[in-house]
Rosetta silent file (secondary structure, phi, psi, omega in degrees, C-alpha in Angstrom):
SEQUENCE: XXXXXXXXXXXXXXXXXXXXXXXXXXXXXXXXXXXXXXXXXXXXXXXXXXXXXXXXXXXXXXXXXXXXXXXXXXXXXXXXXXXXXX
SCORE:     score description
SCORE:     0.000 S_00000001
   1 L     0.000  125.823  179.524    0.105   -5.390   -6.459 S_00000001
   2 E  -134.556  127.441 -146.443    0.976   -7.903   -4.098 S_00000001
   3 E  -125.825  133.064  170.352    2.285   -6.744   -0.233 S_00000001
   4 E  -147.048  141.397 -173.669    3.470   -9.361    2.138 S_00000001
   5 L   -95.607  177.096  158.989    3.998   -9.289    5.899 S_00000001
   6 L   165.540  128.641 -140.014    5.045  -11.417    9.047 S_00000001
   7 L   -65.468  141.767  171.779    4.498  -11.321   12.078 S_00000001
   8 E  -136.757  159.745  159.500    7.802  -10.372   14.443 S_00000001
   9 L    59.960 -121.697 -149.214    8.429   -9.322   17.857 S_00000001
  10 L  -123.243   25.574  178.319    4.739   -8.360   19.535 S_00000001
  11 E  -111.672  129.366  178.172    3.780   -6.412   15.642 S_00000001
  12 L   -67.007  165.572  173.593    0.825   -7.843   13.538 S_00000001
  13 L  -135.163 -175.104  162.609    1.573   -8.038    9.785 S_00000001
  14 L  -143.310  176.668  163.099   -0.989   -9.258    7.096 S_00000001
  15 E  -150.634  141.822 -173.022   -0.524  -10.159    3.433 S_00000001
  16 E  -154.952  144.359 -160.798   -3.090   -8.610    0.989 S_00000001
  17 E  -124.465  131.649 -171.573   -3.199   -8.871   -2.650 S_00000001
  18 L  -142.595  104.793  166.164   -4.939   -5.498   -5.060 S_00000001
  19 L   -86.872  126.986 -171.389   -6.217   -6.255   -7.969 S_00000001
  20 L   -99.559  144.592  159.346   -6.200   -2.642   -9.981 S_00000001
  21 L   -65.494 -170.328  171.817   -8.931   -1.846  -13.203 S_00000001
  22 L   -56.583  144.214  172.681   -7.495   -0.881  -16.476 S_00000001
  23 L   -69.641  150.770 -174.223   -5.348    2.017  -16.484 S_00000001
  24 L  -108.981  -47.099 -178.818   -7.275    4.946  -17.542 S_00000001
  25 L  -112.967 -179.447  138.349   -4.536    7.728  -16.881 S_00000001
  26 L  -155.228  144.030  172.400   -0.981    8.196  -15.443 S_00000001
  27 L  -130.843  152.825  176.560    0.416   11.559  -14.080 S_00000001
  28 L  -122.212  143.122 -177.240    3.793   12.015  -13.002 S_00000001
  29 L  -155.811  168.807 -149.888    4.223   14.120   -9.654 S_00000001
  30 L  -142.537  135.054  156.286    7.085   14.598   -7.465 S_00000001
  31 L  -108.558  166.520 -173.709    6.539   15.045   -3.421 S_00000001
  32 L   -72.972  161.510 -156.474    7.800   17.317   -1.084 S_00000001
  33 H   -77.739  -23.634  161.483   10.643   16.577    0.446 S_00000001
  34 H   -62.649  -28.501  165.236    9.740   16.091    4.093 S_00000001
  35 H   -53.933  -46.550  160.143    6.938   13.849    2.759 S_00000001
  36 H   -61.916  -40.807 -168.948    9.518   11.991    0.886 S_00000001
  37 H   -93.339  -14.554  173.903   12.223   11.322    3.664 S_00000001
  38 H   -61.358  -65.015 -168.554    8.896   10.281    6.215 S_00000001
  39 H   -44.615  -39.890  146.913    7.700    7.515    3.531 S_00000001
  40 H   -23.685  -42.114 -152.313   11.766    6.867    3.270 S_00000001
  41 H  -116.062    9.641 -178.829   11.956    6.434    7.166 S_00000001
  42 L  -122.787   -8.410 -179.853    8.879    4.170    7.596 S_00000001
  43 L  -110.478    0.221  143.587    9.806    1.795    4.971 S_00000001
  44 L   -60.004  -31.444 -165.540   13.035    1.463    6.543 S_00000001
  45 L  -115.182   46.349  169.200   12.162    0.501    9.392 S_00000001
  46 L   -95.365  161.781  168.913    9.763   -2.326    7.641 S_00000001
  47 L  -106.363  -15.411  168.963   11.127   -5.911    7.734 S_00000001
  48 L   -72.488  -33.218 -123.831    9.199   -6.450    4.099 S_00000001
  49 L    67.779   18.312  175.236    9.676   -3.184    2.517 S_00000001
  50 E  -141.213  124.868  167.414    5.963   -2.484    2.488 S_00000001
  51 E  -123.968  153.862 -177.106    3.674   -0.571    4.769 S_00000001
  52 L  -100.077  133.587  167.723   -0.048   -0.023    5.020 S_00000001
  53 L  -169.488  132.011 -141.440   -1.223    3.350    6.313 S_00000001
  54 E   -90.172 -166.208 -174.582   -4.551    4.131    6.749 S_00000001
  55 E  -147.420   87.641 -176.803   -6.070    7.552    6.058 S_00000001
  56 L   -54.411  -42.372 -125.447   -9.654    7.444    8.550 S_00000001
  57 L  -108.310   15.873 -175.504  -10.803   10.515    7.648 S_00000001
  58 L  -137.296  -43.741  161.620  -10.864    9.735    3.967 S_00000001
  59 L   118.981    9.476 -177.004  -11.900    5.927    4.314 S_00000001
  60 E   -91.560  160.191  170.378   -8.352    5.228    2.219 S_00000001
  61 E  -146.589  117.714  145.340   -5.505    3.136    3.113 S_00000001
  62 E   -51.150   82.994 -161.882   -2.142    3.844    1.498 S_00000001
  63 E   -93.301  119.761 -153.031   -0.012    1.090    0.274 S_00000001
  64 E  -118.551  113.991  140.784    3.897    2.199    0.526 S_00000001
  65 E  -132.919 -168.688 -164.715    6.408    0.023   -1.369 S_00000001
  66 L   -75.885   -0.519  167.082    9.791    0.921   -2.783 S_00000001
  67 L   -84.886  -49.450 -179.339    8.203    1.424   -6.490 S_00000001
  68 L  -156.463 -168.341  165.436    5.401    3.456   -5.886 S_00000001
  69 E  -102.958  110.008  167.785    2.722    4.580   -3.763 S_00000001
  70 E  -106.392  142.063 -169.047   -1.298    3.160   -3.876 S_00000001
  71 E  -132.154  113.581 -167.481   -4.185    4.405   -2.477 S_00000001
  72 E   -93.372  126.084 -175.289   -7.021    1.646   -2.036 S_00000001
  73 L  -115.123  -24.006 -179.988  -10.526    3.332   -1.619 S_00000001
  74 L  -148.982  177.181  132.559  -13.045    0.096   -1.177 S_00000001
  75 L   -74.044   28.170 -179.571  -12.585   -3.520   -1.275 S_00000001
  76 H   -67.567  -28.123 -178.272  -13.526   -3.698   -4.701 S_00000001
  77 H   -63.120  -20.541 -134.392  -10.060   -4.099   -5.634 S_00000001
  78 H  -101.028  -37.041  178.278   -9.627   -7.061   -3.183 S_00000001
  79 L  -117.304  163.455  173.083  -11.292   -9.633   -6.123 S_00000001
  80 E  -166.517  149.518 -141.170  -11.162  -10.177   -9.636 S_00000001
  81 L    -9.419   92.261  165.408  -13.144  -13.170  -11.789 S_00000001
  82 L    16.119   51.381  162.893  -14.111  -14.009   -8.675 S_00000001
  83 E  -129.854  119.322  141.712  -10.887  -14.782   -6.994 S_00000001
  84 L     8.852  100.354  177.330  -10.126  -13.692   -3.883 S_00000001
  85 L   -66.105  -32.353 -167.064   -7.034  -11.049   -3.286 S_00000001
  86 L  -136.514    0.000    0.000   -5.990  -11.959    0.330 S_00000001
């Protein structure tokens, strides 16, 4: 998955690159709908179409684009044979 930013007005952006392992699973799940029109109203008002949003209290960060929803747990993710994600 690759998310890319740039900086406007007085808001930082980044660009960051997630390398995922092998799929193991997939579930399909549907969220509720106030949950759905917030993620709707924050990636509107992106100038990529992608937002980061972290989750402290879990040590996660949430990666919101208009295909799916990721949830990044370490920076393990960040390399793969030893190249650099971001």
């Amino acid at each position: 998955m690759r998310t890319k930013s740039e900086r406007s007005g007085g808001r930082y952006n980044v660009t960051e690159v997630f390398f995922r392992p092998p799929e193991v699973t997939r579930q399909s799940s549907a969220l509720p709908a106030d949950l759905h029109h917030a993620v709707q109203r924050l990636l509107a008002r992106s100038p990529t179409g992608c937002v980061f949003v972290p989750i402290r209290s879990m040590q996660y960060i949430g990666v919101i684009d208009r295909a799916e929803i990721v949830f990044v747990d370490s920076q393990a993710y960040a390399y793969q044979a030893s190249r650099a994600g971001a």
